[in-house]
N, C-alpha and C positions, 0 to 999 in steps of 0.2 A: 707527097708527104712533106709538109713544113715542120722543122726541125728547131727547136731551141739551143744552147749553149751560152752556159754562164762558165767562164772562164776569172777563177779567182787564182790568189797566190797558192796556196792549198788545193783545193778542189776544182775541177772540174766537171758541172753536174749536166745531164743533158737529157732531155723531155722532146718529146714531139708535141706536136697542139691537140691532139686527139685524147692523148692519156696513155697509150696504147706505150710509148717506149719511155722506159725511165731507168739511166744509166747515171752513178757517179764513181769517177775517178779521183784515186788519190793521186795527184801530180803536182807535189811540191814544187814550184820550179826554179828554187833556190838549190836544188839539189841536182845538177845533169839533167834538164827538164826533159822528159821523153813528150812535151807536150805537141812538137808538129810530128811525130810517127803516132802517137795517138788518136790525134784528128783526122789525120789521114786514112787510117783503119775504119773510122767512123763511117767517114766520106765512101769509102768503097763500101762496106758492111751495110750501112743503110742506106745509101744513095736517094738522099735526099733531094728534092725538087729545086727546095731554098732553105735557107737557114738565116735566123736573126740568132744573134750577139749579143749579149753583155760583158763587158769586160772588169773588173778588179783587182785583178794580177800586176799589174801594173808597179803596185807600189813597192814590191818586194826590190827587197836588199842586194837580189843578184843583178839588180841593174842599176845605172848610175843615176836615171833620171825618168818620173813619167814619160817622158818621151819615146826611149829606149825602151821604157816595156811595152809601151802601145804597137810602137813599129813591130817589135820581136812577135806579138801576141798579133798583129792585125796580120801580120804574111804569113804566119803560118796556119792564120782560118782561109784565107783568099786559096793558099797554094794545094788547103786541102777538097776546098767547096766550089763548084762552080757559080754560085750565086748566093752569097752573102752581104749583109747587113747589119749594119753595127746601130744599137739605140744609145741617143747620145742621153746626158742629162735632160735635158729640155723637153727628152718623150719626141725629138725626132730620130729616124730612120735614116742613115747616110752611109755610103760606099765610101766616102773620103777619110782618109785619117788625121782626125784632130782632136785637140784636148781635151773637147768635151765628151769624148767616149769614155772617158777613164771615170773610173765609180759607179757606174751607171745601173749597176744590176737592180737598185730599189725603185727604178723608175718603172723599171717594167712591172713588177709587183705591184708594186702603189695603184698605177694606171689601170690594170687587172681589178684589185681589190676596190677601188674608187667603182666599180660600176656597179657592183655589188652592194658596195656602201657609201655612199656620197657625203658621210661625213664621219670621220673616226680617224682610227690613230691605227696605224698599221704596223705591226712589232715583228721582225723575224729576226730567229735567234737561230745562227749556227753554228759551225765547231768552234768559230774564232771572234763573231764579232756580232753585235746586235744592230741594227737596225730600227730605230722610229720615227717613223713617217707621218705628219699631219697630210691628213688630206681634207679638204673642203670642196664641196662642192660636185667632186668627183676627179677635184685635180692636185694632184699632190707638191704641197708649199716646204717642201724641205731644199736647205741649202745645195748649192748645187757641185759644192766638192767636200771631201772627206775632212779637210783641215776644216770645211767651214760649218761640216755636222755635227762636230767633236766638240764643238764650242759651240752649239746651239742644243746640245743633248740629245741629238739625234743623231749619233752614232757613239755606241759603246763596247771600247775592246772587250768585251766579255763573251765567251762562247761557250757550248757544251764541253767541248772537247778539248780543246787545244790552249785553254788559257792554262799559265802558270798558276798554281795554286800561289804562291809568295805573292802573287801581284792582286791577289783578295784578302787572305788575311795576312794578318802580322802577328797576331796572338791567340792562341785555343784553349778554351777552356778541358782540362785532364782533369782526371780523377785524383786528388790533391792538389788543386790549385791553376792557374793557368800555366803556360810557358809560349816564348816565345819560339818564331819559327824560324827556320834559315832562307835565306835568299836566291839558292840553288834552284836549278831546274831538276826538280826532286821527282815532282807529280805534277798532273795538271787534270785538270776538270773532268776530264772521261775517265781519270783513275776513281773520283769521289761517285760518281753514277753508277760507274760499273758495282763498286763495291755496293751500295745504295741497292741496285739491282733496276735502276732505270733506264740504264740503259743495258746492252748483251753486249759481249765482244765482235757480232759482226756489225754493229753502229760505231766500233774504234775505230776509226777509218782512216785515223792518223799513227806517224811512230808514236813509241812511247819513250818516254822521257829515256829510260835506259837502255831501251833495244832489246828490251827482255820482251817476256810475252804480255798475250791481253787475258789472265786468267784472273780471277777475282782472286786468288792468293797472291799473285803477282803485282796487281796496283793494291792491296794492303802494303804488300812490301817498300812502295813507292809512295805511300802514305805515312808511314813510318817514320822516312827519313826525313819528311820533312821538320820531325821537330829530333832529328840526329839521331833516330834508333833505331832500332831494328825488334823485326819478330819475337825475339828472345823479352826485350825489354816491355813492350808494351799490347795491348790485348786486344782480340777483336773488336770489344761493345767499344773501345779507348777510339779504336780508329773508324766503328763507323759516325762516333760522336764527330769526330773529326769531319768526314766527310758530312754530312747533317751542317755541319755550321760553314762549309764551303758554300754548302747551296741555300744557309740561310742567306750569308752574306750577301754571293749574287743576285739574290732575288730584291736583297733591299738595295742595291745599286743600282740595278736595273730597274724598280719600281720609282727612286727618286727620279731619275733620267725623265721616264714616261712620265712622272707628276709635272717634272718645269713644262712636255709639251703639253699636256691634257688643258695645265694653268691659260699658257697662253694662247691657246686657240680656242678654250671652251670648250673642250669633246667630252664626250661622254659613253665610247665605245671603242671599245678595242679588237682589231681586226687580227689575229694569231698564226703566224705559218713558222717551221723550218724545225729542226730534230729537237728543239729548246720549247716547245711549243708548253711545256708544264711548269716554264719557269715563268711564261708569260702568263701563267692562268692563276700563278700564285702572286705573284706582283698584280695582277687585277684584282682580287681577293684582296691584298692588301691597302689599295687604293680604293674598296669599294665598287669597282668598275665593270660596266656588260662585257664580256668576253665574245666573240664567235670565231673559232677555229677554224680554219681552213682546210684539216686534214677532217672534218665533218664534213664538207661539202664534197671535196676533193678526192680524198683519200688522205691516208699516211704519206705513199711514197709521193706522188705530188707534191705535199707538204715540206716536205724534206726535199725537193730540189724547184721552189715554186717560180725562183727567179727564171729558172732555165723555159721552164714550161711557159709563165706570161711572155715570155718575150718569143715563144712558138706561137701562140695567139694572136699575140698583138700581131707579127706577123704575115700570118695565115688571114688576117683582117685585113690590110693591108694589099696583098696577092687580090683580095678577092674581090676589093674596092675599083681594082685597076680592071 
C-alpha cells in the first residue's frame, strides 16, 4: 500500500493511491505540535509499503526559518516511515532535504490534474489558502515558491475556514446603513459557512476564534462581534447578510486572482478540488468559465485531501516504473 501525506501548517491530510484510506488531521504545529507521535501512529496503524510527501508546514511562525521547518517536518516522516519521499517543486521525487520541498503540495495536484487535462487552470481552496495553478500542456507553469505565487496571483490567502473575516471585508452593509468592522480575530470564514449552512460543524476542523463551540448559534455569536455586538443587539437575517457578503467578497477575490491567470495563459477551463470547491464554481460563473470538479470524478473526500492523495499516485507510479 502507497501512501500519501500532505503535511501543512494547520493540517495534516493523508490518502493512500487507491482511495480506499482518507484521514485528516488537525495539527497546528505552532501550538506543542503532536505532529511526529501522529505520524508515527500512522506508520504503525497502516504500515505502509512507501509514502510520498508534500510539505507546507514549513512556513509557520513556530519556526525561525524554512529551513527549520523542513528539517523538523522532514525527521519526523523519515523517523516515522521506513521509505519515504519528499516531491519537490520541480515534480521531482528526492530522499534529500532541500529547499525545494518547501510549498510543494500544488505540484503534486497540478501534475495529477495535468493528465486529465492538459490545459486549464487548476484552483484548490482550502481552510486557509487558495491555490491556482496554470497548467499547459499537461505540465504545470506556476512559480516555484509561495513568495513568488503571491505576486503572480497564484496563491491566495483566502480559505474556507481559517481566514479572518477582518482580512475580507472592512465594511457591511446592515439594516440602516453600513458600519464598519473591527480588526479583531472575532470570526473567520467557517463561522460565515457554518451559519450559511455550507458547511456542518464536523468540516470546522480548525479552533474557533474564541474556543467556544462549532454550533450555528455560536459562530452567530462570533459574527456579531465583528462589527462590536452582540446577540441582544443585532438579528439573524442582519448576520446571515453578513456572512452572504463574506462569501460574496471572497469569491470576487478569488475570481480576480484566477482572471490575471486565465488573461495570461489563455485558458479556458478550470480544474476544482479542496473543501472550497463552490466558491471556485461561483468565481467560474463569474468569469464565464468551464468548470470540472474534482470531487465528480473523485469523490468528496478525495477532493478535500487531493494534494495527499496525488502525491500517493504519483508515487505508486513511480514504485511501479522501477
Amino acid at each position: 500500500m502507497i501512501l500519501g501525506i500532505d503535511i501543512g501548517g494547520a493540517n495534516t491530510k493523508v490518502a493512500s493511491s487507491d482511495g480506499g484510506i482518507v484521514e485528516l488531521h488537525y495539527l497546528p504545529l505552532w501550538k506543542e505540535s503532536k505532529l511526529p507521535e501522529v505520524l508515527a501512529d500512522i506508520g504503525k496503524r497502516l504500515e505502509p509499503e512507501s509514502v510520498g510527501v508534500v510539505i507546507t508546514g514549513e512556513l509557520a511562525d513556530c519556526f525561525p526559518d524554512k529551513e527549520a521547518g523542513l528539517s523538523y517536518i522532514i525527521d519526523a516522516v523519515n523517523n516515522a516511515f521506513k521509505d519515504a519521499w519528499f516531491l519537490d517543486s520541480n515534480g521531482i521525487f528526492t530522499k534529500e532535504k532541500k529547499r525545494s520541498i518547501a510549498a510543494a503540495n500544488w505540484m503534486a495536484s497540478a501534475l495529477l490534474a495535468g493528465i486529465d487535462h492538459e490545459n486549464c487552470v487548476f484552483v484548490d481552496i482550502g481552510s486557509t489558502t487558495t491555490d491556482i495553478i496554470p497548467i499547459i500542456n499537461g505540465e504545470p507553469l506556476a512559480g516555484k515558491t509561495d513568495f513568488e505565487r503571491l505576486r503572480r496571483s497564484e496563491l491566495v490567502y483566502s480559505g474556507v475556514l481559517r481566514t479572518n473575516i477582518a482580512s475580507i471585508l472592512g465594511i457591511v452593509e446592515l439594516d440602516g446603513g453600513s458600519s464598519r468592522i473591527s480588526s479583531e480575530l472575532f470570526a473567520i470564514t467557517a463561522d460565515a459557512y457554518l451559519v450559511l449552512g455550507i458547511i456542518n460543524p464536523e468540516d470546522y476542523t480548525c479552533d474557533t476564534p474564541d474556543g467556544a463551540g462549532k454550533t450555528v448559534l455560536d459562530a452567530r455569536r462570533r459574527l456579531a462581534r465583528i462589527v462590536c455586538a452582540d446577540l441582544t443587539e443585532i438579528g439573524d437575517d442582519e448576520i446571515a447578510s453578513i456572512a452572504k457578503q463574506v462569501m460574496e467578497k471572497q469569491v470576487k477575490d478569488i475570481a480576480a486572482a484566477i482572471r490575471d491567470v486565465v488573461r495570461q495563459h489563455k485558458l479556458g477551463l478550470i480544474v476544482a478540488c479542496g473543501l472550497g470547491e463552490f466558491l471556485v464554481r461561483k468565481a467560474a460563473g463569474e468569469l464565464g468559465l468551464e468548470i470540472v470538479l474534482i470531487s465528480e470524478k473523485y469523490g468528496q473526500d478525495i477532493s478535500k485531501v487531493f494534494p495527499a492523495y496525488a502525491v500517493a499516485v504519483l508515487r505508486a507510479r513511480m514504485a511501479k516504473s522501477r
